[in-house]
C-alpha positions in Angstrom: 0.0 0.0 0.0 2.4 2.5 1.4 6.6 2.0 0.0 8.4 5.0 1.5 12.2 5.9 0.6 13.9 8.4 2.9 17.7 8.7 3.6 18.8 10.1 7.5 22.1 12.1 7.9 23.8 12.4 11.1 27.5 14.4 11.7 27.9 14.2 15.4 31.3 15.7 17.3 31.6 15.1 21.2 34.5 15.9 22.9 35.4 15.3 27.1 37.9 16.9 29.6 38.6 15.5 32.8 41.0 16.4 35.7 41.6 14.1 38.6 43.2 14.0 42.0 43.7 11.4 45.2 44.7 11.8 48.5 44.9 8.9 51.4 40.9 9.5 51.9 40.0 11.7 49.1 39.4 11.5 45.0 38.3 13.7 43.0 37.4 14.2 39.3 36.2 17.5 37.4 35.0 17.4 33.9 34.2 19.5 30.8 32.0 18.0 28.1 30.5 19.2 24.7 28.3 17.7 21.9 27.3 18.5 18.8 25.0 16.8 16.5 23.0 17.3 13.4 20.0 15.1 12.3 18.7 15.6 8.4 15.8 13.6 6.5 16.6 15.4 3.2 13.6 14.4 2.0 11.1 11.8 3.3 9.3 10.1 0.3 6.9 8.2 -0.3 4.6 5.9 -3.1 0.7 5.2 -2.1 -1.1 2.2 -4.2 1.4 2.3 -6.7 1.7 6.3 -7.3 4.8 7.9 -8.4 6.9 9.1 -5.1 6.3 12.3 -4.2 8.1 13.7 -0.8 6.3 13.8 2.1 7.9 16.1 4.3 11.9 17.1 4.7 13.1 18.2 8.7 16.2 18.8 10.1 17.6 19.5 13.9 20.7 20.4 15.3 21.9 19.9 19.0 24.6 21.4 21.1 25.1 20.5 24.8 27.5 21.8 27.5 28.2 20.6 30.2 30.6 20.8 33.9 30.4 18.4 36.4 32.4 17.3 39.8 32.3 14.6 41.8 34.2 13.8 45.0 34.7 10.5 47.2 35.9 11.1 50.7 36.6 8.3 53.2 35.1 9.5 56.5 36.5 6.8 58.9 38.0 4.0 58.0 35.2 1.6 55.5 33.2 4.9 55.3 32.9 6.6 52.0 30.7 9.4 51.1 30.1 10.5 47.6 28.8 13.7 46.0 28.4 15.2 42.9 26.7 17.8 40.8 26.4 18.4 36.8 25.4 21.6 35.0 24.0 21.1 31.6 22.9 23.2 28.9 21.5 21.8 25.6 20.3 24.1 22.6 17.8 22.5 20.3 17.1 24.0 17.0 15.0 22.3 14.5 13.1 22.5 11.1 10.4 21.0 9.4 8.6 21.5 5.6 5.5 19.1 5.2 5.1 18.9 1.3 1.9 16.6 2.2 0.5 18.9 4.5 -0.1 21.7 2.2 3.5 22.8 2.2 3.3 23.7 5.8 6.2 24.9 7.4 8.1 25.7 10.9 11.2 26.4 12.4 11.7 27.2 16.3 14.7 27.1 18.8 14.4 26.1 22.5 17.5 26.0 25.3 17.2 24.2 28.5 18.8 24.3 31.2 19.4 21.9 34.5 21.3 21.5 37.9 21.8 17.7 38.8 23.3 16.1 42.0 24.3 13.0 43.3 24.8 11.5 46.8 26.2 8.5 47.6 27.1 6.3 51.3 29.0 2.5 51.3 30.3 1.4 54.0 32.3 -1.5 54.0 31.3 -4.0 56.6 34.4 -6.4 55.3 37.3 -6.3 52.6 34.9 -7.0 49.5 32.1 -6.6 51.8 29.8 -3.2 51.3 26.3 -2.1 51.9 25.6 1.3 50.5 22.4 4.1 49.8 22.4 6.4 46.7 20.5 9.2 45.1 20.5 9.9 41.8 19.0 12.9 39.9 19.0 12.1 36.3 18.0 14.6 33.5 17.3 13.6 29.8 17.4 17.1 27.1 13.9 18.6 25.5 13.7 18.8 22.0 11.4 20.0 19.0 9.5 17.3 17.4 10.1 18.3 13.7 8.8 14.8 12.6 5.3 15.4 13.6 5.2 18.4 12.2 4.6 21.0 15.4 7.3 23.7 17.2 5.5 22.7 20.4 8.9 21.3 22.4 8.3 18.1 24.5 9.6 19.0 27.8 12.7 17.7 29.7 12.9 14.6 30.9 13.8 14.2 35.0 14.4 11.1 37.4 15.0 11.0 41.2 16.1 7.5 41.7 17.4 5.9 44.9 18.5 2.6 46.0 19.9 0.3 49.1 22.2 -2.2 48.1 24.5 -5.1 49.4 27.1 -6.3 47.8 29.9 -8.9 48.6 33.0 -11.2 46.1 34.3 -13.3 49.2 36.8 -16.2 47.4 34.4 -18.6 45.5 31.1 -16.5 46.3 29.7 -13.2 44.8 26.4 -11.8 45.7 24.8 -8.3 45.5 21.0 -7.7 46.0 19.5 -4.2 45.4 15.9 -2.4 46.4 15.4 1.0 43.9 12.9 3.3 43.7 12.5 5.6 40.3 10.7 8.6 40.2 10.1 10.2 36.9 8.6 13.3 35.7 7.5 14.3 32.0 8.5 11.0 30.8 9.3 11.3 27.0 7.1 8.7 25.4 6.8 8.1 21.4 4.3 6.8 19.3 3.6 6.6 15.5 0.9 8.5 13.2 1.1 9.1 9.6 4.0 7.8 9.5 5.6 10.4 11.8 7.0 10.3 15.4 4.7 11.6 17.8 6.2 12.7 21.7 4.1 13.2 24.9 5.3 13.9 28.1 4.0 11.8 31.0 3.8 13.9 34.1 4.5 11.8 36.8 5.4 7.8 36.5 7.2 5.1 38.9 9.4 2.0 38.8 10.2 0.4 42.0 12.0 -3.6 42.7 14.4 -5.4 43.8 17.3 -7.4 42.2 20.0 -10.1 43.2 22.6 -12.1 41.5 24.5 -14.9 42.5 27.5 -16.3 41.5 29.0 -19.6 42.9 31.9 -21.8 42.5 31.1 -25.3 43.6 33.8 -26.8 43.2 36.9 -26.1 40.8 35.9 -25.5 37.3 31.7 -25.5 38.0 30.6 -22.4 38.5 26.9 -21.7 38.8 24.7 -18.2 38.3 21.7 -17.1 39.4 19.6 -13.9 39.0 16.2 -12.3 39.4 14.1 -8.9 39.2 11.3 -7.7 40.4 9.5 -4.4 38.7 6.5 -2.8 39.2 6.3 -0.3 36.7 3.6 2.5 36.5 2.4 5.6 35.1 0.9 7.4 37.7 -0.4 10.5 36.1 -0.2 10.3 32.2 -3.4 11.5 30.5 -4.2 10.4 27.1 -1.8 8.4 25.0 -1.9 7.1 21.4 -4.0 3.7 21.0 -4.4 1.5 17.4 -7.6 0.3 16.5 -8.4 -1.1 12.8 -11.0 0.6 11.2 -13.6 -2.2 9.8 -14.6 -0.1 6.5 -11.1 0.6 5.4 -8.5 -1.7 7.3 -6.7 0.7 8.0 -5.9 1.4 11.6 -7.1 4.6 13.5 -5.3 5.9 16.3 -8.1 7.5 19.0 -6.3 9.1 22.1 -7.0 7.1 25.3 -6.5 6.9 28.8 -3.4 5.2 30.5 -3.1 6.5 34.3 -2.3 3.4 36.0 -1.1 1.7 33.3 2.2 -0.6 33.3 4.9 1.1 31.1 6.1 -0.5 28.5 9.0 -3.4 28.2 8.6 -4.0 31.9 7.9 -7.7 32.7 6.8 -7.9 36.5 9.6 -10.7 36.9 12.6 -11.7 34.7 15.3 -14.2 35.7 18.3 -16.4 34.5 20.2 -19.6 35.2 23.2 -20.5 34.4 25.9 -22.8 34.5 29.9 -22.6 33.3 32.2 -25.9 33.4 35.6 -26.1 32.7 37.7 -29.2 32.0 41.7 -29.1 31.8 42.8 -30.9 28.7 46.2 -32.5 28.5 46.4 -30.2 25.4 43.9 -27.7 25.7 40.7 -26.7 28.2 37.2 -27.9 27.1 34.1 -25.6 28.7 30.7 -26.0 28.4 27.7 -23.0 29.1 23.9 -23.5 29.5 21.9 -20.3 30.2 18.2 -20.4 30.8 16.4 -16.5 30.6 12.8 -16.1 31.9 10.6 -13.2 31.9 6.8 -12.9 32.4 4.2 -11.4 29.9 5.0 -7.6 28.9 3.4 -4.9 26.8 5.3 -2.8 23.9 2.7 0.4 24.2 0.9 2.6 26.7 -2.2 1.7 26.1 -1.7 -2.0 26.3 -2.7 -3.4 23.3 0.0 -5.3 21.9 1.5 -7.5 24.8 4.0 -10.3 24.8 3.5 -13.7 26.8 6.0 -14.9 29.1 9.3 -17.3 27.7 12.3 -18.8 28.4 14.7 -19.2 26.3 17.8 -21.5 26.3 21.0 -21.6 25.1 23.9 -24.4 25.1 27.6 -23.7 24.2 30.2 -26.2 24.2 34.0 -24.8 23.4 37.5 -26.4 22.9 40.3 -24.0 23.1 44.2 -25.3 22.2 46.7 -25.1 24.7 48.2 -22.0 23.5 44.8 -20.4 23.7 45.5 -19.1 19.7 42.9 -21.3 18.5 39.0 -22.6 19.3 36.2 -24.6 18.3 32.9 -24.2 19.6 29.6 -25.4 18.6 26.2 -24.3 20.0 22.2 -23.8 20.2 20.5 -21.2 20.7 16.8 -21.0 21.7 16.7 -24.8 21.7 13.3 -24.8 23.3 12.4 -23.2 19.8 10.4 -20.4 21.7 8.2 -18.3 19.7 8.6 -14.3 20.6 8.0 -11.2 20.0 11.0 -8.7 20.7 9.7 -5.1 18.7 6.3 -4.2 17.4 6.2 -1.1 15.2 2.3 0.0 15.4 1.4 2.1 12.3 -1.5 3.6 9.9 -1.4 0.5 7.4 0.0 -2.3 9.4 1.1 -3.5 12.8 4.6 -4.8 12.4 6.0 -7.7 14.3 9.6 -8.3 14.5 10.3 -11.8 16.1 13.3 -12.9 18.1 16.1 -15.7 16.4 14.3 -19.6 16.2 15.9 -22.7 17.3 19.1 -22.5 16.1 22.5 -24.8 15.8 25.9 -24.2 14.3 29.7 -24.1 14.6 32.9 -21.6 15.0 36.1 -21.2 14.4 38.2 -18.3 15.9 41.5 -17.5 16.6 43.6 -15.6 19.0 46.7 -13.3 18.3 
């Protein structure tokens, strides 16, 4: 129905400066740090039913960023640390749009913004490899105009407060850490797609708050085993009205009515994911033969706001067998991967003609050869 042809240009320069210092209890690091990027669809075109193209629309936007930032660890008493921080960042947006399809409209606006962002951070360290340890985090994520669906109206900064408690401990064979976080986010920058352009909304207030642990054992020599798990619950607490999908029964095409999400999970957050593994290694009289199986689990999730398109729980599973010479130059190694053959879902692209589906890698078996200088 629709075949578009469009071409993106980037030209991106960064560049970093940092200073550092230590003394017995303190370090130290100061920093300068620039960026400059330009993003250009020279022309977005497009053919409907057959049509000639013709170009749709044409945008452009260009980003500088500045920042300065310090951050300082001082050793209190002895297994006490205290960390702090702060970052200043500026980040100009200009950006540019012409819609040919739109009746040639046209708009070009500039926006800077502006934010202060700390961090604070305590660990004490209860043994040698041995810490527990509270943080806060401010995190900040740049405005910007949204050229691409055609309006100067800027899509406000992004902003996260997030803190978490944490243990963590590598005692010979044995390394464990656990974690509790709490995320609080304001005008969340969420995207969604209409005629064939990006559309941004800010949600105003939204929340992600779990736990996490991993485990990692050696048994005994050469059998290591690895366990790990998550817990989210993730929420959008005040959002308004997002962009839903609904097929139209007269012309199959699908319309895209603004609905309600308050309360909604956020998308790509399974309440529980979780992994198993397991590594072996066998000495060789002329070489070292290892073997890996890793088992990853996650519960059903949802790739939009509005909680249409959703993805069951899986597992997949992957084997790995590896022989590696005894001057480590050379290996052969032959695997699976998704041996359970698990059928999954791991992007869907919502859009005006179609709902897209891209589909994680089937069961899968093969061989390699590599080699080491």
């Amino acid at each position: 129905i629709m075949a578009p042809d469009w071409q993106v240009w980037d030209k991106t320069f960064t560049q970093e400066f940092n200073l550092a210092g230590q003394t017995d209890r303190l370090s130290w690091v100061l920093g300068l740090y620039y960026y400059n990027n330009t993003n250009e669809y020279p022309g977005y075109n497009v053919s409907l039913f057959g049509s000639p193209k013709f170009e749709f629309f044409r945008s452009e936007t260009k980003t500088k960023s500045y920042a300065a930032f310090a951050d300082a660890t001082y050793e209190v008493v002895n297994g006490l640390f205290l960390t702090g921080g702060l970052r200043y960042s500026i980040d100009e947006v200009d950006g540019y749009f012409l819609c040919s399809a739109c009746g040639n409209l046209e708009g070009q606006a500039d926006e800077t913004f502006k934010k202060l962002t700390p961090r604070v951070n305590i660990r004490y360290e209860l043994a040698p490899s041995t810490s527990v340890y509270a943080s806060f985090n401010q995190g900040y994520k740049a405005g910007f105009i949204p050229v691409s669906a055609f309006t100067l109206t800027p899509i406000r900064p992004e902003s996260i407060n997030a803190y978490e408690l944490g243990f963590k401990t590598a005692r010979g064979p044995l390394s464990f850490e656990a974690a509790a976080f709490y995320y609080e986010y304001t005008d969340l920058q969420v995207a969604a797609y209409v005629n064939s352009a990006a559309v941004y909304r800010n949600a105003d207030k939204s929340e992600i708050y779990g736990v996490d642990a991993q485990l990692s054992a050696e048994l005994f020599e050469g059998f290591t085993i690895r366990l790990g798990g998550t817990y989210t619950h993730a929420e959008y607490k005040e959002f308004g009205d997002a962009v839903d999908y609904v097929q139209n029964p007269v012309t199959g095409l699908f319309d895209h009515p603004d609905v309600p999400v308050d309360g909604n999970v956020m998308p790509r957050s399974p309440e529980f994911t979780g992994s198993a593994g397991i590594d072996y290694a066998i000495d060789l009289p002329l070489g070292a033969l290892t073997f890996n199986a890793n088992l990853y689990y996650t519960t059903e999730f949802f790739f939009d706001s509005p909680k249409r398109f959703s993805q069951d729980a899986y597992e997949l599973l992957n084997l790995r067998a590896t022989y590696t010479t005894e001057d480590e130059h050379w290996s052969l190694s032959i695997y699976g991967n998704n041996l359970t053959d698990t059928k999954y879902r791991i992007q869907v692209l919502p859009g005006d003609f179609a709902i897209q589906q891209v589909y994680g890698e089937p069961a899968s078996v093969g061989a390699s050869i590599g080699y080491r200088f």
